[in-house]
Residue, then its C-alpha position, 0 to 999 in steps of 0.5 A: x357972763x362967765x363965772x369968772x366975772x360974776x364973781x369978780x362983780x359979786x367981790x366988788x360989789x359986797x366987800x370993795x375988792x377989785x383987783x387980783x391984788x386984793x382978793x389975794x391979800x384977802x384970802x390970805x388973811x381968811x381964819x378958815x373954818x374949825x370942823x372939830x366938831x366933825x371929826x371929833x369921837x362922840x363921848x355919850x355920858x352913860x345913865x346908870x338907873x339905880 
């Protein structure tokens, strides 16, 4: 079995998507992934002793 089909089989079987028309439509409605925290600048709080 090829990649393809496995994961034709996997859409099917966990979410109902089975044709190319529902994966698309699916796949355009993904939100994506925020990897803010990722490329942001660290900002460490300084300590001061007294």
């Amino acid at each position: 079995m090829e990649l393809k089909e496995k994961l034709r089989q996997i859409l099917k079987e966990r979410y109902g998507m089975e044709n190319d028309a529902e994966i698309i439509k699916e796949a355009g409605a993904l939100q994506g992934i925020d990897l803010g925290i990722f490329v942001n600048p660290y900002e460490k709080d300084e300590v001061k002793s007294a």
